[in-house]
PDB file of N, CA, C and O in Angstrom:
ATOM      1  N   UNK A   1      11.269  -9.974 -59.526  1.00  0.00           N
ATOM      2  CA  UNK A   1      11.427 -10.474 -60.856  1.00  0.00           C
ATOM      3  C   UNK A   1      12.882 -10.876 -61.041  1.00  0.00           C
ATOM      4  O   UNK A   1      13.706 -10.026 -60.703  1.00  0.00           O
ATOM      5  N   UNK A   2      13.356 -12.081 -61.541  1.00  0.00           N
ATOM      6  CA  UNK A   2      14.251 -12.466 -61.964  1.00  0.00           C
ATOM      7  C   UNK A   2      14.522 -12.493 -63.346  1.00  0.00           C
ATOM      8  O   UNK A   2      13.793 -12.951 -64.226  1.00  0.00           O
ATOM      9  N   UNK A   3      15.962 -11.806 -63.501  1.00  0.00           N
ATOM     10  CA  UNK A   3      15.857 -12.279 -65.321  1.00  0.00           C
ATOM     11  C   UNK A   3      17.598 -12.658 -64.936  1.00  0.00           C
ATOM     12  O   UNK A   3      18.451 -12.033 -64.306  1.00  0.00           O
ATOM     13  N   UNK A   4      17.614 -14.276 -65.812  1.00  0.00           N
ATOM     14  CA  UNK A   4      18.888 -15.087 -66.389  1.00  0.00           C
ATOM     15  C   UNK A   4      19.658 -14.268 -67.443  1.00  0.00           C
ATOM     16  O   UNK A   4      18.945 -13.863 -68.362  1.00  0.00           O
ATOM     17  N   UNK A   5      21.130 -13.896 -67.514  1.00  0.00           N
ATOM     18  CA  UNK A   5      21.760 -13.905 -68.687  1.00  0.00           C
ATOM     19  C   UNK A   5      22.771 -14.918 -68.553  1.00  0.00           C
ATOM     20  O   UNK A   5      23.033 -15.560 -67.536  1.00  0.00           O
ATOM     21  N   UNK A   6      23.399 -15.007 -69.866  1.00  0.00           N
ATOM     22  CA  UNK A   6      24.630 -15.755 -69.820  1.00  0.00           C
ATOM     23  C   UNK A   6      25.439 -14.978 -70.967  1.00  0.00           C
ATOM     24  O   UNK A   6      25.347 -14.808 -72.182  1.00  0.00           O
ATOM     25  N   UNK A   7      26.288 -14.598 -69.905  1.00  0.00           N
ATOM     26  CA  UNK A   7      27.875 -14.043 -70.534  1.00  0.00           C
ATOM     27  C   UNK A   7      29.306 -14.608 -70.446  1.00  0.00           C
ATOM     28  O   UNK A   7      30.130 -14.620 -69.531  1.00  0.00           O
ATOM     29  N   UNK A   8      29.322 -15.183 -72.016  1.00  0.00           N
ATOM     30  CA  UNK A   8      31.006 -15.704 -71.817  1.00  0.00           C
ATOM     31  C   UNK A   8      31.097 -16.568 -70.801  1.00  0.00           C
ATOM     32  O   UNK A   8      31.978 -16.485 -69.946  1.00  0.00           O
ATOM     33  N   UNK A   9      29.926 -17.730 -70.821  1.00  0.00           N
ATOM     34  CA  UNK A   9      30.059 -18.858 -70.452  1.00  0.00           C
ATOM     35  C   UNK A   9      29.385 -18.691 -69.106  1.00  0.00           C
ATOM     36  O   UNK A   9      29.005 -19.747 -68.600  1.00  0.00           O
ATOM     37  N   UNK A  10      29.125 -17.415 -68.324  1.00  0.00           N
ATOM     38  CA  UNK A  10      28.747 -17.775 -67.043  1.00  0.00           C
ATOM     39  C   UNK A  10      27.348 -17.073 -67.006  1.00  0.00           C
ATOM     40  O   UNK A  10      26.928 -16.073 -67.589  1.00  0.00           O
ATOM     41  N   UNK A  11      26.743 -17.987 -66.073  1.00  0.00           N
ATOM     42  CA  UNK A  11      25.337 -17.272 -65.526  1.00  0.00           C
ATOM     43  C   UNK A  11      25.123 -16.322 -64.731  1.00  0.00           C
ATOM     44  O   UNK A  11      25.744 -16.317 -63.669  1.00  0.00           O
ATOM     45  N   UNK A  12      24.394 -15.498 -64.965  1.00  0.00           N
ATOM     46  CA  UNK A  12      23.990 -14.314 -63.848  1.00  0.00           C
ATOM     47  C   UNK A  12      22.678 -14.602 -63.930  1.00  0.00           C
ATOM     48  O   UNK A  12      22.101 -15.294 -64.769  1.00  0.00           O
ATOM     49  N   UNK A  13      22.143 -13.882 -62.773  1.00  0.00           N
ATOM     50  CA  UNK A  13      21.060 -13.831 -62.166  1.00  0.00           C
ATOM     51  C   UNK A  13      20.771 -12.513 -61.570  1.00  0.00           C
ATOM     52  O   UNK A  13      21.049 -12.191 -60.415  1.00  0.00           O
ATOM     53  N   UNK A  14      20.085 -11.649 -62.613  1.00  0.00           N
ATOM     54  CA  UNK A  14      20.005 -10.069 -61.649  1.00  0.00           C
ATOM     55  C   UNK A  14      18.255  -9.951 -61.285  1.00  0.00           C
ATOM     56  O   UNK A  14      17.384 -10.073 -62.146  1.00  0.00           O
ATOM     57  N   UNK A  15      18.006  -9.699 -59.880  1.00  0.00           N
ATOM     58  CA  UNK A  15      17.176  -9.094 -59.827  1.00  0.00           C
ATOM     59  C   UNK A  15      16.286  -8.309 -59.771  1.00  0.00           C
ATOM     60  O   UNK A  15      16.462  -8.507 -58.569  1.00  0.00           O
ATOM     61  N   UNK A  16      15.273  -7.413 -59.858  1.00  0.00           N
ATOM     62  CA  UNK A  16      14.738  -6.019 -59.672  1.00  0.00           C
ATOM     63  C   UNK A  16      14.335  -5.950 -58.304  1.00  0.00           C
ATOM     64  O   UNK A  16      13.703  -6.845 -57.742  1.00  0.00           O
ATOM     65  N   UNK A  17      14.719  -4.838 -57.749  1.00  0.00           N
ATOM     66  CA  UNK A  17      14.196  -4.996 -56.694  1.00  0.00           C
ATOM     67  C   UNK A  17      13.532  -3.141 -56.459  1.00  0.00           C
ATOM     68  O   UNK A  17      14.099  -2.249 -57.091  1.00  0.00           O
ATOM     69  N   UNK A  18      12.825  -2.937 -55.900  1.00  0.00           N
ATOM     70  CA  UNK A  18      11.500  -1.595 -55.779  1.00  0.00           C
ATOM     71  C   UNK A  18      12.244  -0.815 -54.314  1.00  0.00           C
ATOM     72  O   UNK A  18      12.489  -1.589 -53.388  1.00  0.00           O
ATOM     73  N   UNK A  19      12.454   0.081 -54.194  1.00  0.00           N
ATOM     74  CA  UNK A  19      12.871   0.849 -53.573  1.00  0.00           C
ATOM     75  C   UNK A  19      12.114   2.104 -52.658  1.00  0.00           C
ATOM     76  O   UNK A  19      11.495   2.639 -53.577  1.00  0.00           O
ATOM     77  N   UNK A  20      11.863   2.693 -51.761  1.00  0.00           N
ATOM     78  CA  UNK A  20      11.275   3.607 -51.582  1.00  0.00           C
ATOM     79  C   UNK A  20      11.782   4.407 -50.588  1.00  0.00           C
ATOM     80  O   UNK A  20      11.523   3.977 -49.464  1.00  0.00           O
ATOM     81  N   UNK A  21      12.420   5.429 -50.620  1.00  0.00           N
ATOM     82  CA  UNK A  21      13.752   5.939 -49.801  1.00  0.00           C
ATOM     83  C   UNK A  21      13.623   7.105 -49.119  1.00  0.00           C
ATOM     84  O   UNK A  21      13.840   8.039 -49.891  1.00  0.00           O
ATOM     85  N   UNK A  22      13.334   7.522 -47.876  1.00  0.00           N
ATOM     86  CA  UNK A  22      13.466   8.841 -46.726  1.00  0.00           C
ATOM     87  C   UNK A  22      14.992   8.643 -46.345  1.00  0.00           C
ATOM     88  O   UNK A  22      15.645   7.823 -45.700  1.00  0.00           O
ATOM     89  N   UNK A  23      15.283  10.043 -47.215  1.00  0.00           N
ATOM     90  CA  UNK A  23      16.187  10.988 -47.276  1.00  0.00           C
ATOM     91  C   UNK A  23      16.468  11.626 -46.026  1.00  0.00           C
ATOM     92  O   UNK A  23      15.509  12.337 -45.726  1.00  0.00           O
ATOM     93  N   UNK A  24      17.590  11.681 -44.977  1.00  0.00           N
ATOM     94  CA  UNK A  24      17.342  13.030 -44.035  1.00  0.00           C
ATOM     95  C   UNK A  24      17.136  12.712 -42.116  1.00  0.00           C
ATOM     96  O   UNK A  24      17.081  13.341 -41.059  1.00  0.00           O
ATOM     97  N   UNK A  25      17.087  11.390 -42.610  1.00  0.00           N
ATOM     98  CA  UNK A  25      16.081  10.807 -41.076  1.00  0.00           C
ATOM     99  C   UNK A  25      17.074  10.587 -40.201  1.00  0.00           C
ATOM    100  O   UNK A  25      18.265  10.489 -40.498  1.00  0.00           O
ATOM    101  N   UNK A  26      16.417  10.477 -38.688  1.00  0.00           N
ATOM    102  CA  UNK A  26      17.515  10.905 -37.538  1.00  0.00           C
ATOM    103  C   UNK A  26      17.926   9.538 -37.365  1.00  0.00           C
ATOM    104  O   UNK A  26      18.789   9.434 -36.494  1.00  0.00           O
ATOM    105  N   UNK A  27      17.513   8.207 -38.036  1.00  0.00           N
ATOM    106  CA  UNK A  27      17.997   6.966 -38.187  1.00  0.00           C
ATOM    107  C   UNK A  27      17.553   6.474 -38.965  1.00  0.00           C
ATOM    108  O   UNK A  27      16.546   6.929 -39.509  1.00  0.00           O
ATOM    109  N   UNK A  28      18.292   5.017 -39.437  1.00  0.00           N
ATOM    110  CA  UNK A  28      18.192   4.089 -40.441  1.00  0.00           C
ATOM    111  C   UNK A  28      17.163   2.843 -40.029  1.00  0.00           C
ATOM    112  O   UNK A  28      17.152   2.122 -39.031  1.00  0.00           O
ATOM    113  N   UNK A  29      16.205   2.889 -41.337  1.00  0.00           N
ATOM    114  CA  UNK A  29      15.865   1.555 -41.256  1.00  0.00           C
ATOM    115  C   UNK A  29      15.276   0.736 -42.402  1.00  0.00           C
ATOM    116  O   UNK A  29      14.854   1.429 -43.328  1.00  0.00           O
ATOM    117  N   UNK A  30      15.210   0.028 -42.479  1.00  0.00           N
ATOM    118  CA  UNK A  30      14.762  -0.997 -43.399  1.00  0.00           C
ATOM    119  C   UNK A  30      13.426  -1.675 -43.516  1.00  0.00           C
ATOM    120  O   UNK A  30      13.726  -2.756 -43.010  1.00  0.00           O
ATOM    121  N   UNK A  31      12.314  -1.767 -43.796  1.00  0.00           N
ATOM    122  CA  UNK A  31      11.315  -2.635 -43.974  1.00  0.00           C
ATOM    123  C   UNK A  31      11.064  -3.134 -45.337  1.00  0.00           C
ATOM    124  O   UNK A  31      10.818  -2.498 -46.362  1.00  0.00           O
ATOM    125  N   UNK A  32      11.193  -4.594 -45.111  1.00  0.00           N
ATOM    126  CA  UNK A  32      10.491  -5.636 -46.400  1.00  0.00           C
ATOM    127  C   UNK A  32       9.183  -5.527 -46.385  1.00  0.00           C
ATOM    128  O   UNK A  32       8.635  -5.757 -45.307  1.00  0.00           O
ATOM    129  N   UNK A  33       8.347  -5.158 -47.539  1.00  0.00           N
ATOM    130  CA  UNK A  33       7.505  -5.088 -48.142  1.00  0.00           C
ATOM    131  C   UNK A  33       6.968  -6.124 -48.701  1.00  0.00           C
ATOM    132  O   UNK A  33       5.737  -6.113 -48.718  1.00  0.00           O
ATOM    133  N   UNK A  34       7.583  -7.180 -49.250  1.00  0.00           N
ATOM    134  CA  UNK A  34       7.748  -8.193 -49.965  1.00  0.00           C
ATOM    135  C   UNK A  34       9.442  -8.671 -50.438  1.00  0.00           C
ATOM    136  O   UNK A  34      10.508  -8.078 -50.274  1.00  0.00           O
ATOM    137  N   UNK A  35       9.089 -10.108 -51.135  1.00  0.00           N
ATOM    138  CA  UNK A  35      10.381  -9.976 -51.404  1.00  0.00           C
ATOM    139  C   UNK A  35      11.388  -9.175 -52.495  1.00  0.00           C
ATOM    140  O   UNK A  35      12.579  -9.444 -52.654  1.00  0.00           O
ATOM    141  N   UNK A  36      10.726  -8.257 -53.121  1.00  0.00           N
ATOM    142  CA  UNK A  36      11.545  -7.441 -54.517  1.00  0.00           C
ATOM    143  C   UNK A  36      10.606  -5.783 -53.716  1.00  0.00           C
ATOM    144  O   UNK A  36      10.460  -4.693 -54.270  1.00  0.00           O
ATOM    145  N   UNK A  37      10.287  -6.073 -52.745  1.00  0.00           N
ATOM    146  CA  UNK A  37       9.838  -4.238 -52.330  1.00  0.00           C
ATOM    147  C   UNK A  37      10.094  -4.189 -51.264  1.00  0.00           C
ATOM    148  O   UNK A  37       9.895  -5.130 -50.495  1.00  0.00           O
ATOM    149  N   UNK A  38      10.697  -2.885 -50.863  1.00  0.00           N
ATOM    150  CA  UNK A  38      11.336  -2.299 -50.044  1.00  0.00           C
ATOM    151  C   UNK A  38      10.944  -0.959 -49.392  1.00  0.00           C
ATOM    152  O   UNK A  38      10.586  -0.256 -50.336  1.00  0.00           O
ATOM    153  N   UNK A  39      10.812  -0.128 -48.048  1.00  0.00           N
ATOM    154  CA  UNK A  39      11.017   1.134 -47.916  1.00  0.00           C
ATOM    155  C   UNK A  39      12.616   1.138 -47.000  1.00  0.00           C
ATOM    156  O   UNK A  39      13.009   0.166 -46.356  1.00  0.00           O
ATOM    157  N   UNK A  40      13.276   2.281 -47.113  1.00  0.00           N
ATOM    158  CA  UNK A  40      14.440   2.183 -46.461  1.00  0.00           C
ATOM    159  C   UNK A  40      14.502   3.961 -45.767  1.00  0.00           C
ATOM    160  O   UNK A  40      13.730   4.820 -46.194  1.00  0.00           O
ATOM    161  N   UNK A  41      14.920   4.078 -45.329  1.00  0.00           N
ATOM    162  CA  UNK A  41      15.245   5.282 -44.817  1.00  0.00           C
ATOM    163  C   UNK A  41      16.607   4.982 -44.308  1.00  0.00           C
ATOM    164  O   UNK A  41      17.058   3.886 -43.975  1.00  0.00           O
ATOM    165  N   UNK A  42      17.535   6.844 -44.302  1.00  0.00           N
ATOM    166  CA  UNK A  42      19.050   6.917 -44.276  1.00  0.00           C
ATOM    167  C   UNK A  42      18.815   8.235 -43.718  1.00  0.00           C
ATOM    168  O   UNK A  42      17.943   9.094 -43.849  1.00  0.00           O
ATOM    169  N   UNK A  43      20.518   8.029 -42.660  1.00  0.00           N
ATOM    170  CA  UNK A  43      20.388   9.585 -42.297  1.00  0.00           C
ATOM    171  C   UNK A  43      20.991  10.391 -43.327  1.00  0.00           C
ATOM    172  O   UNK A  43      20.559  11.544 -43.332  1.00  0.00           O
ATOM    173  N   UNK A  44      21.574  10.218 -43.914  1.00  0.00           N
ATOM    174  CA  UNK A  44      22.337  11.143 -45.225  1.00  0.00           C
ATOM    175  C   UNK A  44      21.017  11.900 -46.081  1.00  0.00           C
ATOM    176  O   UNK A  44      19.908  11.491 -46.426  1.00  0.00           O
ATOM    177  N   UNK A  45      21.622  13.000 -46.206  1.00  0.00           N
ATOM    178  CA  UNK A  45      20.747  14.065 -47.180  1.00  0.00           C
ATOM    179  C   UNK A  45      21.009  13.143 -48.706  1.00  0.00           C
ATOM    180  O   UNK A  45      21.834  12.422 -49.266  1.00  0.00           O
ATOM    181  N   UNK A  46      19.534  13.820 -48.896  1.00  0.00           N
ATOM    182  CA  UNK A  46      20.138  13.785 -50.376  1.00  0.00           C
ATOM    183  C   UNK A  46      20.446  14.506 -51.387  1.00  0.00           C
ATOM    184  O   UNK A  46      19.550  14.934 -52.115  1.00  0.00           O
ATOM    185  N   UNK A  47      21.882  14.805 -51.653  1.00  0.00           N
ATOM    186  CA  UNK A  47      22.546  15.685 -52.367  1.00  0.00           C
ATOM    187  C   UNK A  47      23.556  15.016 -52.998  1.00  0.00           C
ATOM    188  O   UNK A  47      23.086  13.932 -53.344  1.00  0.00           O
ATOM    189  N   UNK A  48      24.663  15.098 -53.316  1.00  0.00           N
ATOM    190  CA  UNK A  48      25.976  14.930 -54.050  1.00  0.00           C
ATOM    191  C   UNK A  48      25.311  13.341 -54.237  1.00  0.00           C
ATOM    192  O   UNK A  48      26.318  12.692 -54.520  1.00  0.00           O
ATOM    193  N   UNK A  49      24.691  12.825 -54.233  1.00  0.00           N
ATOM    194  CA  UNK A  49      24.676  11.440 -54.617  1.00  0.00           C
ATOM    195  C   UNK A  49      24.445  10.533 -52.895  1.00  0.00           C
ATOM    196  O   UNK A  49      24.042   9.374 -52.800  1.00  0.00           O
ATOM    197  N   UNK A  50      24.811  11.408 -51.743  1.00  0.00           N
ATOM    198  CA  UNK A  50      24.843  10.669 -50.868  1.00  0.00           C
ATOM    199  C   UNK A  50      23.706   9.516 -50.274  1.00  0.00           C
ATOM    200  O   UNK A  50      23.813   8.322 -49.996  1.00  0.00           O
ATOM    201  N   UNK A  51      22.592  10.471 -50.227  1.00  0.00           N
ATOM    202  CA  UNK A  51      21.709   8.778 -49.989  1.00  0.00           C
ATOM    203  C   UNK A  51      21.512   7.778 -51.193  1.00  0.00           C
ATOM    204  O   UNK A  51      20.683   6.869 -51.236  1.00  0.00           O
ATOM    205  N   UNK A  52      22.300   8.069 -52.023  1.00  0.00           N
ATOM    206  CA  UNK A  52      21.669   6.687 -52.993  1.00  0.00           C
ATOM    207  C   UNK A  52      22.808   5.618 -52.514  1.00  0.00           C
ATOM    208  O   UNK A  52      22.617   4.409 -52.385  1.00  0.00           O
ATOM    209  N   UNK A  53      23.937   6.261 -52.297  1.00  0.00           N
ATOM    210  CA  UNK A  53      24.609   5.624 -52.144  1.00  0.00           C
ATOM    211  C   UNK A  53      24.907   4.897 -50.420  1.00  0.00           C
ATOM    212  O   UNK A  53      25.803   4.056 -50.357  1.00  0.00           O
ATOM    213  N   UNK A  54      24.346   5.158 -49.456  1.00  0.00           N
ATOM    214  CA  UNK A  54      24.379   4.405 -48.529  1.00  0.00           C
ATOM    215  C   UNK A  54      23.349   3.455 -49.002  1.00  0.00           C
ATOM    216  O   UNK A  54      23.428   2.245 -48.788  1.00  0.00           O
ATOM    217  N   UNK A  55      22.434   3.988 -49.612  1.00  0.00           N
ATOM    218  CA  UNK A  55      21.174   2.767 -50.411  1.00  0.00           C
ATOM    219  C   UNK A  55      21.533   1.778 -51.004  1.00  0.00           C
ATOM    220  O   UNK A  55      20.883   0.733 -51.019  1.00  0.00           O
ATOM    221  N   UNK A  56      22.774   1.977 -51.663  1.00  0.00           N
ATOM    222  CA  UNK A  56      23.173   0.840 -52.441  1.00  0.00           C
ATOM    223  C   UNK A  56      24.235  -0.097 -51.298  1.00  0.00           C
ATOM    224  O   UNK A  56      24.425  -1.313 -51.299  1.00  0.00           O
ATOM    225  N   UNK A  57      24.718   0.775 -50.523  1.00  0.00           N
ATOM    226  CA  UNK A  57      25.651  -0.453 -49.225  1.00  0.00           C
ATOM    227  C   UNK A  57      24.320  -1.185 -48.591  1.00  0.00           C
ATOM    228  O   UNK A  57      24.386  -2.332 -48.150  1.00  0.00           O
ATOM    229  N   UNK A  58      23.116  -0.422 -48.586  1.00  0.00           N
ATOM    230  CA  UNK A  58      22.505  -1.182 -47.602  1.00  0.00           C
ATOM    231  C   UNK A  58      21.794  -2.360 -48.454  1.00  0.00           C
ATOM    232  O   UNK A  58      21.745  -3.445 -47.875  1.00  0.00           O
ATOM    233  N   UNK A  59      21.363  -2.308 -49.457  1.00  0.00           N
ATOM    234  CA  UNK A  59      20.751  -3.083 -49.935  1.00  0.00           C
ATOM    235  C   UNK A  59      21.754  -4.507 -50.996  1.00  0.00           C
ATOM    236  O   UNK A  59      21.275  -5.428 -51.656  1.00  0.00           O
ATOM    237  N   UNK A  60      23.427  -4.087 -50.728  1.00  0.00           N
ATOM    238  CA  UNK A  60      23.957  -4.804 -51.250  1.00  0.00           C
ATOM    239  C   UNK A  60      24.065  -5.661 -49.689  1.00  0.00           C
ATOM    240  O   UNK A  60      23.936  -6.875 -49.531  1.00  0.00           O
ATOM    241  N   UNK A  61      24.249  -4.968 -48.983  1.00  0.00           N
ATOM    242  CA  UNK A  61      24.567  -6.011 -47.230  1.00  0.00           C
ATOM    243  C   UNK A  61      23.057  -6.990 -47.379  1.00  0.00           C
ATOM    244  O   UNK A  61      23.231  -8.201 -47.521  1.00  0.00           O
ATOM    245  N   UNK A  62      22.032  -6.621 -47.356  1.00  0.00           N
ATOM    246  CA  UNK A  62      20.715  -7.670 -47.397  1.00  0.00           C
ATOM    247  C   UNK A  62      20.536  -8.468 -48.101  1.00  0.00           C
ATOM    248  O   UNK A  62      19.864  -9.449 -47.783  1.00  0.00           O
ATOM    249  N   UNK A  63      21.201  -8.288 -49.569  1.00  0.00           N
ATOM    250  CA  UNK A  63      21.296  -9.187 -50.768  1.00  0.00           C
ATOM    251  C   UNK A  63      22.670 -10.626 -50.694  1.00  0.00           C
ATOM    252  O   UNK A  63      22.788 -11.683 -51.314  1.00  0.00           O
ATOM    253  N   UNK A  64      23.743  -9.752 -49.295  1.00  0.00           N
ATOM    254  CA  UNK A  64      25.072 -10.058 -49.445  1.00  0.00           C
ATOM    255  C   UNK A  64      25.635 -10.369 -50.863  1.00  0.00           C
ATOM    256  O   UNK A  64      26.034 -11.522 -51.022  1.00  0.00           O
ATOM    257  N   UNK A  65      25.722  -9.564 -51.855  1.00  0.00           N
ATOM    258  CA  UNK A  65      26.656  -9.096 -52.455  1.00  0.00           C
ATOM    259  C   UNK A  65      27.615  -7.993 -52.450  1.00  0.00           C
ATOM    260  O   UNK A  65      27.410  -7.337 -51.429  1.00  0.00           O
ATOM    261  N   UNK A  66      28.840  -7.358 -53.331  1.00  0.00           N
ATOM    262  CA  UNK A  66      29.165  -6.728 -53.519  1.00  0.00           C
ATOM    263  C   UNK A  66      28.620  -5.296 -53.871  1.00  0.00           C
ATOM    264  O   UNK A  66      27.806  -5.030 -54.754  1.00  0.00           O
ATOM    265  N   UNK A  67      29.107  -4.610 -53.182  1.00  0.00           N
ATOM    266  CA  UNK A  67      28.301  -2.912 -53.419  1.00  0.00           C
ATOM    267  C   UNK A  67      28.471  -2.712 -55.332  1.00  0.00           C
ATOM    268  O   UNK A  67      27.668  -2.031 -55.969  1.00  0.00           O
ATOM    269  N   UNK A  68      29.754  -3.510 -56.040  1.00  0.00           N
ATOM    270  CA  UNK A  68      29.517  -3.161 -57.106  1.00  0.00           C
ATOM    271  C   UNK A  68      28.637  -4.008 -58.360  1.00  0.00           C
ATOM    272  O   UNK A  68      28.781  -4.133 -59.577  1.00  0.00           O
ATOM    273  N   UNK A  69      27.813  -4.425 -57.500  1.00  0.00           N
ATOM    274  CA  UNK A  69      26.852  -5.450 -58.531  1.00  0.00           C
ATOM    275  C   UNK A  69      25.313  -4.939 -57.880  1.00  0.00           C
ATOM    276  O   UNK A  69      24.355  -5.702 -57.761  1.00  0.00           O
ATOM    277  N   UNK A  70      25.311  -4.091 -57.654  1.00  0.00           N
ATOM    278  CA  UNK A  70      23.909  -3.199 -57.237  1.00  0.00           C
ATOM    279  C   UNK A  70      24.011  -1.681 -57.962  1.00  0.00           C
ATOM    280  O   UNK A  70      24.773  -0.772 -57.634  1.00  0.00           O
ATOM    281  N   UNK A  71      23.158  -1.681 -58.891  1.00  0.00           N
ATOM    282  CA  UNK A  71      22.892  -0.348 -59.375  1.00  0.00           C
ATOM    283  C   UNK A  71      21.516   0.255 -59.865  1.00  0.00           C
ATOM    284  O   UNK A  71      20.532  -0.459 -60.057  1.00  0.00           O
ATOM    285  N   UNK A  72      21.520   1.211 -59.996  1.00  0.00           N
ATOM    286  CA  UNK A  72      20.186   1.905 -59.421  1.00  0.00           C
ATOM    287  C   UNK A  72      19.835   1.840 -61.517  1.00  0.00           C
ATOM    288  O   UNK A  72      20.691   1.839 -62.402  1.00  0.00           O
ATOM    289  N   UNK A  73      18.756   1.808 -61.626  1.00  0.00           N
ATOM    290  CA  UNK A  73      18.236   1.786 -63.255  1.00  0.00           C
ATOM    291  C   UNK A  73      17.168   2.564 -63.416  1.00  0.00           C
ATOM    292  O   UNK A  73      16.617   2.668 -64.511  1.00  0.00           O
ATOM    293  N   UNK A  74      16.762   3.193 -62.344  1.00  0.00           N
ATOM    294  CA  UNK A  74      15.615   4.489 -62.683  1.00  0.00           C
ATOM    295  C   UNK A  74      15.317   4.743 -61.210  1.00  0.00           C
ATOM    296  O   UNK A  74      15.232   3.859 -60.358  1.00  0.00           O
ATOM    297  N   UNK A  75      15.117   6.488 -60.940  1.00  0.00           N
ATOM    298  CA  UNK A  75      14.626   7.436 -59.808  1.00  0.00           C
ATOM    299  C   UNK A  75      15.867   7.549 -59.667  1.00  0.00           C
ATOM    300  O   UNK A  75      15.982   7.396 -58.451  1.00  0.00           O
ATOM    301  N   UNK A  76      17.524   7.813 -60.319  1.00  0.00           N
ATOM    302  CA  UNK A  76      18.315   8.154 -59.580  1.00  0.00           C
ATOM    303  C   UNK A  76      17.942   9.910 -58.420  1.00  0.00           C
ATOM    304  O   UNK A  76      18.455  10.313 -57.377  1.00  0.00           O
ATOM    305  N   UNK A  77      16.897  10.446 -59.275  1.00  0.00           N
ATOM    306  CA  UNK A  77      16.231  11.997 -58.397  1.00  0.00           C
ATOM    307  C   UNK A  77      15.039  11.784 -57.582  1.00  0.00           C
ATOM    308  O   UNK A  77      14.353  12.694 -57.117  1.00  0.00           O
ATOM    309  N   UNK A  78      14.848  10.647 -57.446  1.00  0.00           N
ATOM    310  CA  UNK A  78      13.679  10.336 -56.651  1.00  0.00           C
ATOM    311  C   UNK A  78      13.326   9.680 -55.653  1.00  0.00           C
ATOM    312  O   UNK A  78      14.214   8.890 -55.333  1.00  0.00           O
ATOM    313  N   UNK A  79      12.326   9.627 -54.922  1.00  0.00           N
ATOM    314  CA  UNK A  79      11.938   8.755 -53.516  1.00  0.00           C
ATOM    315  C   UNK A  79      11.885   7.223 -53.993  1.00  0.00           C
ATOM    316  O   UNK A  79      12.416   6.272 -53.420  1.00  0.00           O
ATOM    317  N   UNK A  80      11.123   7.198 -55.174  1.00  0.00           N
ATOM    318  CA  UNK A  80      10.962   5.503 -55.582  1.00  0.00           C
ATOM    319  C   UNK A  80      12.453   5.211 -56.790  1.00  0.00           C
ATOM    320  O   UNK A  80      12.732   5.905 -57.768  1.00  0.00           O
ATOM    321  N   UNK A  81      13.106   4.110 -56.344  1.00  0.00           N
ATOM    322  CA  UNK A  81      13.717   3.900 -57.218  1.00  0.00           C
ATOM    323  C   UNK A  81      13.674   2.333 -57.959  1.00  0.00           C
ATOM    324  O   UNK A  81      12.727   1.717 -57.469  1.00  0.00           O
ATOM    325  N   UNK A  82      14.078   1.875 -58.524  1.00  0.00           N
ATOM    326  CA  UNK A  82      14.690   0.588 -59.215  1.00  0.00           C
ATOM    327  C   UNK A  82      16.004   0.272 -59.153  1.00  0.00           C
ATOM    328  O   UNK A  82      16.913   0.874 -59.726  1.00  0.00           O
ATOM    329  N   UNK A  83      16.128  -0.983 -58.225  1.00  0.00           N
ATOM    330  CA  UNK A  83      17.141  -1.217 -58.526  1.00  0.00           C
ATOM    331  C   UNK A  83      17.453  -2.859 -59.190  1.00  0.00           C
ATOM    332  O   UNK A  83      16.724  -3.837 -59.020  1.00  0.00           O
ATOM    333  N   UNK A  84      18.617  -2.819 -59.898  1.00  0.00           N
ATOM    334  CA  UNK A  84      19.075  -4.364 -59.914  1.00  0.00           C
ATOM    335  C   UNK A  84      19.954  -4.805 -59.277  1.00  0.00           C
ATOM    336  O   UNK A  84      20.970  -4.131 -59.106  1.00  0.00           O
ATOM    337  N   UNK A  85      19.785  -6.425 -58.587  1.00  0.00           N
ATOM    338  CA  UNK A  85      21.219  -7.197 -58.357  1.00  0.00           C
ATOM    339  C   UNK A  85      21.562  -7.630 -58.701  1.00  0.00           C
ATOM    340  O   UNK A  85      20.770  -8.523 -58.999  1.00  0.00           O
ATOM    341  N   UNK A  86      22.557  -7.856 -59.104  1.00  0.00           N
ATOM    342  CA  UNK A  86      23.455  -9.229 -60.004  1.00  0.00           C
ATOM    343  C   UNK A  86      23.701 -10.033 -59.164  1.00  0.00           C
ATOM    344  O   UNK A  86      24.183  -9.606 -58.115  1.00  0.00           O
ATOM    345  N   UNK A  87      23.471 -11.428 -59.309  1.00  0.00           N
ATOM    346  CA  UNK A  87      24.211 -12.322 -58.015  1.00  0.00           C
ATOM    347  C   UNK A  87      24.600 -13.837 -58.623  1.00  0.00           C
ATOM    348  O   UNK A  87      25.142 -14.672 -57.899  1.00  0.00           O
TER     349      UNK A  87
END
């Protein structure tokens, strides 16, 4: 899903994108689901915030944006999350 804003003259374009995340694993990987769904797996536990946050490098590297225009908008405690991109 795409949704347009316009702020102070410029356009954005953020998208939703579906998340589904193994916590813990002895490697990383990625499968597209579609294009806005995702499963990902990370070796980082999840505790202090750490797998969300390799989640968000990885899914800002696939989007190629900036890690700070990817943020999580629901499941920050959970396997399924939501995220948006700004691009």
């Amino acid at each position: 899903m795409k949704v347009s804003l316009i702020r102070n003259r410029k356009s954005y374009i953020m998208n939703y994108v579906h998340i589904k995340v193994v916590a813990g694993t002895g490697k990383e990987s990625w499968k597209e689901r579609s294009t806005d769904h995702f499963e990902v797996s990370v070796k980082e536990k999840a505790e202090r915030n750490e797998a969300n946050t390799r989640v968000l490098q990885l899914v800002a590297n696939h989007f190629k944006v900036p890690v700070n225009k990817v943020r999580i908008v629901n499941g920050h405690r959970h396997p399924s999350k939501l995220l948006v991109v700004e691009k």
